[in-house]
Structures are given as structure tokens and as C-alpha cells.
Backbone as ProteinMPNN parsed JSONL, in Angstrom:
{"seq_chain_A": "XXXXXXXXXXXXXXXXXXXXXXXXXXXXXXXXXXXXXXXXXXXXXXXXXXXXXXXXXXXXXXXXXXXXXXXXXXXXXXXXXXXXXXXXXXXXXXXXXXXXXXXXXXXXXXXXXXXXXXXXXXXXXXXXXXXXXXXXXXXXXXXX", "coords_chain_A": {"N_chain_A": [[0.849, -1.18, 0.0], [0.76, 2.261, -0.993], [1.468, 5.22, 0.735], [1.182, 8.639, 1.69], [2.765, 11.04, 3.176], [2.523, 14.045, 4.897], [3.593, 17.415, 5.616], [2.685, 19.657, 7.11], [2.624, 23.127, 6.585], [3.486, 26.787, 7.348], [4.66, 27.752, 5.538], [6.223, 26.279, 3.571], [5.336, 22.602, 2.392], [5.759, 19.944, 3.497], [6.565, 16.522, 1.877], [6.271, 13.557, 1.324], [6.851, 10.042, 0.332], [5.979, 6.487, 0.215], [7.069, 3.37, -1.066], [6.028, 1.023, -2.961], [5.645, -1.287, -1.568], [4.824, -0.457, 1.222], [7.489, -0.186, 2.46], [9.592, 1.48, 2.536], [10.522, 4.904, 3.321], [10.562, 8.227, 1.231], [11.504, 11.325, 0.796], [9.915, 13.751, -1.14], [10.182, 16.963, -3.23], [9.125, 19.452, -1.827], [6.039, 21.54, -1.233], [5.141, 24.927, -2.543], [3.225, 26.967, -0.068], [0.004, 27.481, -0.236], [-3.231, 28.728, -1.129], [-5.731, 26.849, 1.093], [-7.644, 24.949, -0.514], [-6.768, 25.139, -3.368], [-3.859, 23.954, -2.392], [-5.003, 21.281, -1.424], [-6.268, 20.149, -3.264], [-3.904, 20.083, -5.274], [-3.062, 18.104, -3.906], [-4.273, 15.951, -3.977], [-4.615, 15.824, -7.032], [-1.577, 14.832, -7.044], [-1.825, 12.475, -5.038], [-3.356, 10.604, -6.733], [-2.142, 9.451, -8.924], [0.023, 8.569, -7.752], [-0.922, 6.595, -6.798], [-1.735, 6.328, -4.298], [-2.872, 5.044, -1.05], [-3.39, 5.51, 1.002], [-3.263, 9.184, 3.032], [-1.336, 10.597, 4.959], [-1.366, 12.748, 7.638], [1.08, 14.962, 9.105], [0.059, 16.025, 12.681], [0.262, 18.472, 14.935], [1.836, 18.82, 17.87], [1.967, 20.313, 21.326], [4.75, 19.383, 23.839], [2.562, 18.418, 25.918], [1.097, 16.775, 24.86], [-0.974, 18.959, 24.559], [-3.747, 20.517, 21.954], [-2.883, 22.869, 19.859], [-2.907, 26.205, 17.845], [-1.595, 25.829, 15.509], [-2.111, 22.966, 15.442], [-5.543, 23.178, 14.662], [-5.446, 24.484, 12.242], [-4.002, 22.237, 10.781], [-6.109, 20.753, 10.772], [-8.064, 22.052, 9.658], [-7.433, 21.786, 7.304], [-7.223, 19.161, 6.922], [-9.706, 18.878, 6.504], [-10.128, 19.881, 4.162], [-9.212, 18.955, 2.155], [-10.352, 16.466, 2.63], [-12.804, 17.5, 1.19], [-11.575, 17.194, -1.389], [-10.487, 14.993, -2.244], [-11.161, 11.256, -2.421], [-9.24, 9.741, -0.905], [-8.383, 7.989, 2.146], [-7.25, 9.78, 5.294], [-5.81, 10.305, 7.366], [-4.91, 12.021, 10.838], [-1.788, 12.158, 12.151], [0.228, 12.039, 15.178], [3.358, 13.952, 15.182], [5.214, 15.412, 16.814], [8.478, 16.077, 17.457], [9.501, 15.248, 14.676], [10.501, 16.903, 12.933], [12.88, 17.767, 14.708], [14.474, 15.555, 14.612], [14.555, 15.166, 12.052], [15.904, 17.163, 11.178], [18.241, 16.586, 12.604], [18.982, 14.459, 11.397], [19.795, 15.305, 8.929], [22.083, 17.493, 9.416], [24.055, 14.987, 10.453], [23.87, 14.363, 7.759], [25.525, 16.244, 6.858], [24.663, 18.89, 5.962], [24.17, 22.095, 6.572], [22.312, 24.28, 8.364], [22.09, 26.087, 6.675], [21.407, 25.036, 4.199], [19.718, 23.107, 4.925], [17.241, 24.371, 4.628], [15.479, 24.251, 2.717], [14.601, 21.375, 2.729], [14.218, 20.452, 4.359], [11.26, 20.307, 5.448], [9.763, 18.18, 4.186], [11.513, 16.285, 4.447], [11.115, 16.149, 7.297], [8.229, 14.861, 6.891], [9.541, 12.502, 5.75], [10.254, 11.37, 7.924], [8.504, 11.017, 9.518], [6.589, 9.226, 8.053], [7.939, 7.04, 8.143], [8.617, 6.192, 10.397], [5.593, 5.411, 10.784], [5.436, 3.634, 9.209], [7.492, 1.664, 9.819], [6.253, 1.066, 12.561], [3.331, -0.515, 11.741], [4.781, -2.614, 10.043], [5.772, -3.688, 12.301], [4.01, -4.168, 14.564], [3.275, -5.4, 17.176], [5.492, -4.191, 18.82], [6.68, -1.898, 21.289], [6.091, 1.592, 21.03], [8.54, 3.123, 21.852], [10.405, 1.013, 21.347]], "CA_chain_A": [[0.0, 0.0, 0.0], [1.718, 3.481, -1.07], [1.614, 6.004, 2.083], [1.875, 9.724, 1.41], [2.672, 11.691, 4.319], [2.178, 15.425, 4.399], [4.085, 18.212, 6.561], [1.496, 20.707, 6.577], [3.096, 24.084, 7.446], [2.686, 27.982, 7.062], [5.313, 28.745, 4.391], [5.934, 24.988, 3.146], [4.556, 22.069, 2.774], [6.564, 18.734, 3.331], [5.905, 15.684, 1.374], [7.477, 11.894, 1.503], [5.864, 8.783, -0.194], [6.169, 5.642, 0.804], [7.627, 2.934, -1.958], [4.742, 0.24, -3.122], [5.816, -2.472, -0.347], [4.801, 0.066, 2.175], [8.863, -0.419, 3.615], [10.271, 3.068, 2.985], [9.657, 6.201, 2.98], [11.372, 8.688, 0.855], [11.247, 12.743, 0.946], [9.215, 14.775, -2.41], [9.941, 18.375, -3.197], [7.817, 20.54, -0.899], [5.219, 22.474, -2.027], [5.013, 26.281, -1.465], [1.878, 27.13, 0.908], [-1.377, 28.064, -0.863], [-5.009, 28.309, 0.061], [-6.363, 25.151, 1.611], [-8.103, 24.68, -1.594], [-5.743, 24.52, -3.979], [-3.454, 22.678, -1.722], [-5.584, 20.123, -1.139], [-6.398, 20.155, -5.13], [-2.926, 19.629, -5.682], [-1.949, 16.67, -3.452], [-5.101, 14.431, -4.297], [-3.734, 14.758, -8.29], [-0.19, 13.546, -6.597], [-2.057, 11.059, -4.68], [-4.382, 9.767, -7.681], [-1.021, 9.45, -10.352], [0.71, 7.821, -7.383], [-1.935, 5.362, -6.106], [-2.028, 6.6, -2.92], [-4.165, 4.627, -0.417], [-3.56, 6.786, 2.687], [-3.049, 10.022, 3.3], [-0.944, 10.691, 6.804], [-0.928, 14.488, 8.038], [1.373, 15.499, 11.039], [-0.582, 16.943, 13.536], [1.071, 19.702, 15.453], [0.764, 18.81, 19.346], [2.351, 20.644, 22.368], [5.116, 18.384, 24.156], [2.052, 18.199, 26.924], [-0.152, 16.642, 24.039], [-2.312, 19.303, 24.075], [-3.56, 20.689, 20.356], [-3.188, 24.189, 19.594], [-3.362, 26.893, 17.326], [-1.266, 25.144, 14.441], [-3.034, 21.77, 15.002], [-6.355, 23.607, 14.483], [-4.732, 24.845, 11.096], [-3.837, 21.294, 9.9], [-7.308, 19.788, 10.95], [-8.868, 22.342, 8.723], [-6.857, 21.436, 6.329], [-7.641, 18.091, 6.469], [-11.402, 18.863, 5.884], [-10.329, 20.83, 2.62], [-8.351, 17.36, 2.077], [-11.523, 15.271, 2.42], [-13.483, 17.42, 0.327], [-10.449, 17.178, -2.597], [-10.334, 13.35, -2.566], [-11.773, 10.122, -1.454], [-8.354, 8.796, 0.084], [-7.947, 8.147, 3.642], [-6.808, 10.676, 5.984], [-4.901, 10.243, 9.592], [-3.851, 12.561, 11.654], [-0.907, 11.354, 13.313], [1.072, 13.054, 15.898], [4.373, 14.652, 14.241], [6.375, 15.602, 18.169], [9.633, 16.306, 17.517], [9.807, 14.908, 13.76], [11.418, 18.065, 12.865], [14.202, 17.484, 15.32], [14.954, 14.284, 14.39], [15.046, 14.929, 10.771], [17.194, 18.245, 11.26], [19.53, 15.964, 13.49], [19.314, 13.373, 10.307], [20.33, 16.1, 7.674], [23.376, 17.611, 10.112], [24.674, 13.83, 10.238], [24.363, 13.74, 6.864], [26.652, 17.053, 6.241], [23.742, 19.309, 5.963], [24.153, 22.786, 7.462], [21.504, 24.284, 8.49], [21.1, 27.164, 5.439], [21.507, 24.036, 3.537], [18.16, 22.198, 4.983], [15.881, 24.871, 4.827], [14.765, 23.393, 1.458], [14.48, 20.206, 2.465], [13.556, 19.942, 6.045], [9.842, 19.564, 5.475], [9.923, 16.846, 3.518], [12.707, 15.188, 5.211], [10.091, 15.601, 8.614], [7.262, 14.008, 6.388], [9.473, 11.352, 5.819], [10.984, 10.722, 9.668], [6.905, 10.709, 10.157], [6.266, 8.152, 7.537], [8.734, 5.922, 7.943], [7.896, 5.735, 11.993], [4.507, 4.797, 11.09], [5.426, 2.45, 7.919], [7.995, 0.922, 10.967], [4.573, 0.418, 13.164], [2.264, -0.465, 10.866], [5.146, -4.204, 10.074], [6.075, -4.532, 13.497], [2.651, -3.328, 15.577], [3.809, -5.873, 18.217], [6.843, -3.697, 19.336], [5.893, -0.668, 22.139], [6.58, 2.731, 20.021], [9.742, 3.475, 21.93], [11.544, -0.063, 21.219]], "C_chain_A": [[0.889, 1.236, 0.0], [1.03, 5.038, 0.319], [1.738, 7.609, 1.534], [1.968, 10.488, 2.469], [2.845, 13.334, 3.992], [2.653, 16.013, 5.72], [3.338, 19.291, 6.786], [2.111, 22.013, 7.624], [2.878, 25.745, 6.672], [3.648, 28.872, 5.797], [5.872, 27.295, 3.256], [5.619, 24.008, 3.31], [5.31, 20.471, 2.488], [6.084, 17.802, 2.708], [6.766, 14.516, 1.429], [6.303, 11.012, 1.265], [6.644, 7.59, 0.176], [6.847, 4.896, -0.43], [6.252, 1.797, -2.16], [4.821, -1.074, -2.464], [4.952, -1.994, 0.923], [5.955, -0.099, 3.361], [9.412, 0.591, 4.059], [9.68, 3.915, 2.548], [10.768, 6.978, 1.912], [10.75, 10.572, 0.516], [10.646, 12.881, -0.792], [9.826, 16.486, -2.001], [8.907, 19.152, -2.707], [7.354, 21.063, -2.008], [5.007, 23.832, -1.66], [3.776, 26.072, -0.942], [1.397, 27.74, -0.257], [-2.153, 27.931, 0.15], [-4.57, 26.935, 0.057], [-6.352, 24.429, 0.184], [-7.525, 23.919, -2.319], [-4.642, 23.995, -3.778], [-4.087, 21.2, -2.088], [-5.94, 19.447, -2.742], [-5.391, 19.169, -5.693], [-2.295, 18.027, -5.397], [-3.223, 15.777, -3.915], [-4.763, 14.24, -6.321], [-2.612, 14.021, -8.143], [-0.642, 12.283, -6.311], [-3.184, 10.028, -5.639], [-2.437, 9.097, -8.952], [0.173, 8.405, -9.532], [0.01, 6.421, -6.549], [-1.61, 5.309, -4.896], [-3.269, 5.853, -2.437], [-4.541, 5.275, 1.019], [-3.025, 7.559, 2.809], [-2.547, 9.915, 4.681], [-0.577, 12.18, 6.788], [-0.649, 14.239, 9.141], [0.685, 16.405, 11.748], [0.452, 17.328, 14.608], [0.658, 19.545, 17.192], [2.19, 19.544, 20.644], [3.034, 19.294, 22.954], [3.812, 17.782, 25.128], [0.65, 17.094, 26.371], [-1.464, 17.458, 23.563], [-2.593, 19.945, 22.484], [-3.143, 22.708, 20.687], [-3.273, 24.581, 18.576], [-3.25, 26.296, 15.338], [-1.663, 23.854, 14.047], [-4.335, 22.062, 14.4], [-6.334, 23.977, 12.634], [-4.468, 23.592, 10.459], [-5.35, 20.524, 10.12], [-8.56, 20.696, 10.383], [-8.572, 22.319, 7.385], [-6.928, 19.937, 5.608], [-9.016, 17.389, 6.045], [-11.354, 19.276, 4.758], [-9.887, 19.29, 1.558], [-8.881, 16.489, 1.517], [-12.578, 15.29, 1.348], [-12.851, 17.281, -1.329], [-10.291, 15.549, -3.215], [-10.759, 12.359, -1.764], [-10.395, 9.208, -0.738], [-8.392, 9.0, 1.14], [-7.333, 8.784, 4.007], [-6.523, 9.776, 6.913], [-4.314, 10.441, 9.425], [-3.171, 11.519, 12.233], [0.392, 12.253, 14.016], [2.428, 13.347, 14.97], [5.539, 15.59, 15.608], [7.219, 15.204, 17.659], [10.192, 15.354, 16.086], [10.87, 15.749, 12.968], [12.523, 17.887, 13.176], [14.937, 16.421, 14.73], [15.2, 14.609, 12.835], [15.751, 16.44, 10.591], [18.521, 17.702, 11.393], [20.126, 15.175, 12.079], [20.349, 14.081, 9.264], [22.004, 16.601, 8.13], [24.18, 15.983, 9.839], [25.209, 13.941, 8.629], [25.246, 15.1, 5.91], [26.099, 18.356, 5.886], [23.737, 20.629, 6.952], [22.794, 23.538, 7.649], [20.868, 25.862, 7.438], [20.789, 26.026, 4.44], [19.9, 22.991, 3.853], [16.823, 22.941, 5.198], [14.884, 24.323, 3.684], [14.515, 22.626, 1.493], [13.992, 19.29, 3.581], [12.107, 20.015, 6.163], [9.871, 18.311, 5.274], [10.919, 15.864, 3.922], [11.661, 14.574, 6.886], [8.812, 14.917, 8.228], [7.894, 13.117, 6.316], [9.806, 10.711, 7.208], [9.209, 10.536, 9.895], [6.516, 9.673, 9.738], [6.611, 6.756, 7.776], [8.578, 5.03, 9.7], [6.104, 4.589, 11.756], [4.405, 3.705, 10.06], [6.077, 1.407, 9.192], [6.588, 0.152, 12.226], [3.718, -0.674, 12.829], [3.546, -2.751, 10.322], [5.517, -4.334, 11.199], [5.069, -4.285, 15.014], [2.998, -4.358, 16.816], [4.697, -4.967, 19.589], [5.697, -2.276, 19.924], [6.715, 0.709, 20.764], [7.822, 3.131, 20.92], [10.73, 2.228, 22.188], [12.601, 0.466, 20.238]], "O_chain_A": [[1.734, 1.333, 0.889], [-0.111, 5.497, 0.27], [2.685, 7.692, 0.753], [0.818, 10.697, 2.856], [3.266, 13.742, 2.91], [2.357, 15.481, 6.789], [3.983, 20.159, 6.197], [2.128, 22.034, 8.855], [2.234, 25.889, 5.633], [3.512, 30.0, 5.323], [5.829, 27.538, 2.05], [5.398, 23.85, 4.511], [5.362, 19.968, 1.366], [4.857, 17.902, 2.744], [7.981, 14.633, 1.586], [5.173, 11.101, 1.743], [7.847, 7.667, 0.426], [7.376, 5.758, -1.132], [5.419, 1.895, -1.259], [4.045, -1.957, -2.83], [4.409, -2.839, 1.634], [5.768, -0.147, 4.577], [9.729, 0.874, 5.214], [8.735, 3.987, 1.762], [11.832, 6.385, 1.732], [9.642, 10.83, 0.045], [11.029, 12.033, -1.599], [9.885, 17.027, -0.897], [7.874, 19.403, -3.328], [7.775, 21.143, -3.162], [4.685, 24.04, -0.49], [3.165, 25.056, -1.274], [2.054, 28.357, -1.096], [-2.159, 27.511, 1.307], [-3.722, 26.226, -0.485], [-5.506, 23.644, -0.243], [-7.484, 22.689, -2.319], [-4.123, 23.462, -4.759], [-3.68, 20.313, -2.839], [-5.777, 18.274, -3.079], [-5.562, 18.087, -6.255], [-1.603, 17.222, -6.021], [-2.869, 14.653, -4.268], [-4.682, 13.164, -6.913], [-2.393, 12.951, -8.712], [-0.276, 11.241, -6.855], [-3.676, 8.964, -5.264], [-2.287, 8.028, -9.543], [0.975, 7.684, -10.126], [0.542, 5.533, -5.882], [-1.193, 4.267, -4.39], [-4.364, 5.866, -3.0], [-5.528, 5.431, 1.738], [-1.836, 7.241, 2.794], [-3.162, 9.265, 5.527], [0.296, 12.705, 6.096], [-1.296, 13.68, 10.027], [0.718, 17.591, 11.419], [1.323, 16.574, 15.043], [-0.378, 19.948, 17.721], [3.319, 19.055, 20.6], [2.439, 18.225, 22.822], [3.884, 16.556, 25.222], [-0.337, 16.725, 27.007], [-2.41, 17.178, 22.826], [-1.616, 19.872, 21.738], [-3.236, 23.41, 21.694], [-3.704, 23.736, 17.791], [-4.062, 26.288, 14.412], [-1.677, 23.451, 12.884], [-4.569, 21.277, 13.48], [-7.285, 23.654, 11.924], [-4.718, 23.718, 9.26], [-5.528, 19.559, 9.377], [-9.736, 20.357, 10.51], [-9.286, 22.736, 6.472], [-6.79, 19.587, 4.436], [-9.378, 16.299, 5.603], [-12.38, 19.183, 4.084], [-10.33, 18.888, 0.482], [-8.555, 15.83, 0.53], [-13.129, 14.362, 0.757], [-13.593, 17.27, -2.311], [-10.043, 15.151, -4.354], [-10.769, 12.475, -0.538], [-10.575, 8.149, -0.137], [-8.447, 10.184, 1.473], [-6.339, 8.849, 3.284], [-6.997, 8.661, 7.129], [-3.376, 10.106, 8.702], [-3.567, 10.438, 12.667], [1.249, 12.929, 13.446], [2.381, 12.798, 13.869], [6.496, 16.282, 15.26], [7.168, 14.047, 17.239], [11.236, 14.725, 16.261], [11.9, 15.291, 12.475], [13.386, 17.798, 12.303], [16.106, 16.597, 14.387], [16.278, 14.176, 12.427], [16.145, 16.618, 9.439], [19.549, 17.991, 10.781], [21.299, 15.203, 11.706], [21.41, 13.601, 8.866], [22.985, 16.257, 7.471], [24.949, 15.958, 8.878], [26.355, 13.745, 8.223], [25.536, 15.044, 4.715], [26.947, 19.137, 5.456], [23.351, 20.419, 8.102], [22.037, 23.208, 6.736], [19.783, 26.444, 7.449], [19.742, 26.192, 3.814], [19.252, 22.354, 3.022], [15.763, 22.53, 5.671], [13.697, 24.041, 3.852], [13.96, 22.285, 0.448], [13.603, 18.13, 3.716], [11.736, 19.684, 7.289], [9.996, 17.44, 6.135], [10.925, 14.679, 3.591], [11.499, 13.463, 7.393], [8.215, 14.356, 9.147], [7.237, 12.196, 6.801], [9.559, 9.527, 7.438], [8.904, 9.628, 10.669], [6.038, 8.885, 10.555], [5.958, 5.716, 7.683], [8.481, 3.845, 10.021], [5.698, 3.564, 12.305], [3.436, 2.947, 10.024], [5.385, 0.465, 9.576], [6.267, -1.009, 12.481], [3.449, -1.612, 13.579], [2.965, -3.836, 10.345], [5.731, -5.537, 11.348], [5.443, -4.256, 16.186], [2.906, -3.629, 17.804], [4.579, -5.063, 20.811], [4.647, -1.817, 19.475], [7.61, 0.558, 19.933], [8.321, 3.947, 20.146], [11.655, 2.284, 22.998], [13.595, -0.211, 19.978]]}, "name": "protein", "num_of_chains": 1, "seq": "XXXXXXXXXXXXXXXXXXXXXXXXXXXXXXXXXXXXXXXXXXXXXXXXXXXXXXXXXXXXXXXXXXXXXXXXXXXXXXXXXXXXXXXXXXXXXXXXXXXXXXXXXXXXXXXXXXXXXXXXXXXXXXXXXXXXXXXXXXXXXXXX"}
């Protein structure tokens, strides 16, 4: 099943697809921010051309879990989403994906004027690839 995960943010918009095993993930060229609209327009032709079967948006949560202002912002986004295409949506948390795929890009030589281009889509895929990891080993607690 192909996965598309979505970074949904206020100046770009991360993207990472899964491979057709559902094993890896791999980063897409962001998209600049638009309306909802034509956002949402845009990624259900990606996800029709790539046989997308699920949509995954990071939802934006306070370390304390609670939502705020920017979760509110992707969960109306994911109504513009629903009315754009019949694929599956889920939210799925997105805590400290960012970090982790900043940390990834530094490792990989990556300074940090160097990952402004690429650090959405690098945190869509650290999101994807967590929940593609899940999703074959649902046994395992999420911090094995």
C-alpha cells in the first residue's frame, strides 16, 4: 500500500511517499503554501497518479499533548483534504519529527542554510517511515 505523508506548514509544505511495499519512505519536493483549496487540489492529483491509499498528516501537538493553534490549522486542512479526494486521511502526531530529521540532515553534512529546502519533507518522511515501521512490526511498544 503506497503512504503519502504530508508536513502541513505555514510557508511549506513537506511531502514523503512511501515505496509500493509500504517499507520506505522517501522525501518529495515541498510544495510552497497556498489556500487550503488549492493545496488540497494539488496533493489528491499527486495522490491519484501515485496510487495513494492513505493520506498521513502530522498533527502539530504541544510536548504536553495538548492541540493548539497550528493543530487547528492542519485539521482544517484536512477537511479541505476530504473534500479534494476520497483517500484516507490520519492525523498522526508529528512531536519532535522536525528534530529528528534536522539531526538526520546535520549527520548527513547538511548545514543548516543548507536544509531549509528540504527539512519539510525530510520531517514528512521521519513521520512516515515511523509509522510504515509500526504499521510491520505493531507488536513492538513505540519506543523499542
Amino acid at each position: 500500500m503506497r503512504v503519502l505523508a504530508i508536513d502541513y506548514g505555514s510557508q511549506r509544505i513537506g511531502l514523503a511517499l512511501s515505496d509500493p511495499t509500504g517499507t520506505l519512505a522517501r522525501p518529495l519536493p515541498f510544495l510552497p503554501a497556498k489556500t487550503d483549496a488549492k493545496l488540497a487540489r494539488e496533493i489528491a492529483v499527486l495522490a491519484e497518479k501515485e496510487q495513494v491509499e492513505l493520506l498521513l498528516l502530522g498533527l502539530p501537538r504541544h510536548m504536553n499533548g495538548s492541540l493548539g493553534e497550528a493543530a487547528a490549522k492542519v485539521q482544517a486542512f484536512a477537511a479541505a483534504l476530504g473534500q479534494a479526494t476520497p483517500v484516507r486521511i490520519k492525523l498522526i502526531d508529528e512531536r519532535l519529527s522536525t528534530v529528528q530529521a534536522s539531526r538526520q540532515l546535520q549527520e548527513a553534512g547538511k548545514n543548516t542554510r543548507a536544509q531549509r529546502t528540504r527539512i519539510d519533507s525530510e520531517a514528512a518522511a521521519v513521520l512516515l517511515q515511523g509509522y510504515l515501521d509500526m504499521q510491520s512490526f505493531p507488536s513492538l511498544p513505540p519506543d523499542a
